[in-house]
N, C-alpha and C positions, 0 to 999 in steps of 0.2 A: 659240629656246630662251629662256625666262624665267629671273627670276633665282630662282625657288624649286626650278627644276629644277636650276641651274648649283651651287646649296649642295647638292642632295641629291646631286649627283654628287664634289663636293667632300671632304662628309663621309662618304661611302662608301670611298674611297681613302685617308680620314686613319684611317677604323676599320679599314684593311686591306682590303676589299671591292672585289672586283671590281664596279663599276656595270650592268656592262652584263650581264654572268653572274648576280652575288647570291653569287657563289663567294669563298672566304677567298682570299686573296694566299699562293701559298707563299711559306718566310719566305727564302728569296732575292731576294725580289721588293726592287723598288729601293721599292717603296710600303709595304714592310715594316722601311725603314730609319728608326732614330730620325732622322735627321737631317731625313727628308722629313714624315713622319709630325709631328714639331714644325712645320714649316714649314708645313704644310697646316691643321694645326689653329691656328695661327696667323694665318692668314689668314681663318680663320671668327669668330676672336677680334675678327679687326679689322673684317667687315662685323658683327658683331653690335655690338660696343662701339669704333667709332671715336675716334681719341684727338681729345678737346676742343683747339680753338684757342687758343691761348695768345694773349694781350690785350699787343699791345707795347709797351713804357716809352715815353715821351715820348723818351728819348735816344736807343732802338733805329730808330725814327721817323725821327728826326733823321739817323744814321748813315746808315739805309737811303735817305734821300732822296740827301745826299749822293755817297753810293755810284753811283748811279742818274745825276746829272747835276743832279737838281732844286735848286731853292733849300731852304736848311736845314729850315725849318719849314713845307713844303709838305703837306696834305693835317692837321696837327696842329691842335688846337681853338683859340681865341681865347679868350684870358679875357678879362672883365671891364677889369683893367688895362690889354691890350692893345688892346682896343675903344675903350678912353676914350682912351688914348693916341694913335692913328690918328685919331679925331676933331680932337683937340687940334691934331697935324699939319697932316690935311690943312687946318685952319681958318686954317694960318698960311702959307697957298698955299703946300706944298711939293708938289710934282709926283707923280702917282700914281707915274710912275718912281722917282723916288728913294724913296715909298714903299715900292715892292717891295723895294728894295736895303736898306734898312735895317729892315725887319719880315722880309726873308729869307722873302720869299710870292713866287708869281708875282702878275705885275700883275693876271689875273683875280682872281687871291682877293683882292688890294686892291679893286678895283673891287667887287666881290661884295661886300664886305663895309659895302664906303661906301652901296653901295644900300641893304642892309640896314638902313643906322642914316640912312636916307632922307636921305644927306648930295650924293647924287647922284641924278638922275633915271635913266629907264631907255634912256636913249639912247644 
């Protein structure tokens, strides 16, 4: 069954419709109840107009890392500041470890990031 078949049977049962008959629902019918009737038309609401992704704060990020196990600022963007600063760092031979611990990354995204600003090679 495809999915244009799976909505025409869908929206058949939220208009009252028997699908497989073409026949009305007597109004006993449990497909003739408001409560299903919203429920089913609501569900056609959501394949037609899915609700948009909500875009996480930096703190939700943050929280959620935590939550998780991760280091604080895992998976969160680097600014500018923070790039120079990690340069500055590692330039003053502080260990990519204690890197991670105090930029609150894992050590790949340390590392990852040091390549990036070709302050390490790729080995």
């Amino acid at each position: 069954m495809d999915t244009p078949q799976i909505l025409n049977i869908i929206k058949s049962l939220a208009n009252g419709i028997d699908p497989t008959s073409g026949e009305l629902y007597a109004l006993g019918s449990p497909y003739n109840h408001p409560t299903i009737t919203s429920a089913l038309f609501g569900c056609l609401s959501l394949v037609n107009n899915p609700p948009k992704k909500t875009k996480w704060t930096l703190e939700k990020r943050q929280d959620d890392n935590l939550q998780k196990g991760y280091p604080r600022n895992s998976n969160t963007p680097w600014t500018e500041a923070l790039k120079i600063d990690l340069a500055e760092q590692f330039n003053a031979a502080i260990s990519t470890n204690e890197l991670a611990v105090r930029f609150e990354r894992t050590h790949g995204a340390i590392l990852a990031q040091l390549k990036q600003q070709g302050l390490i090679g790729k080995e």
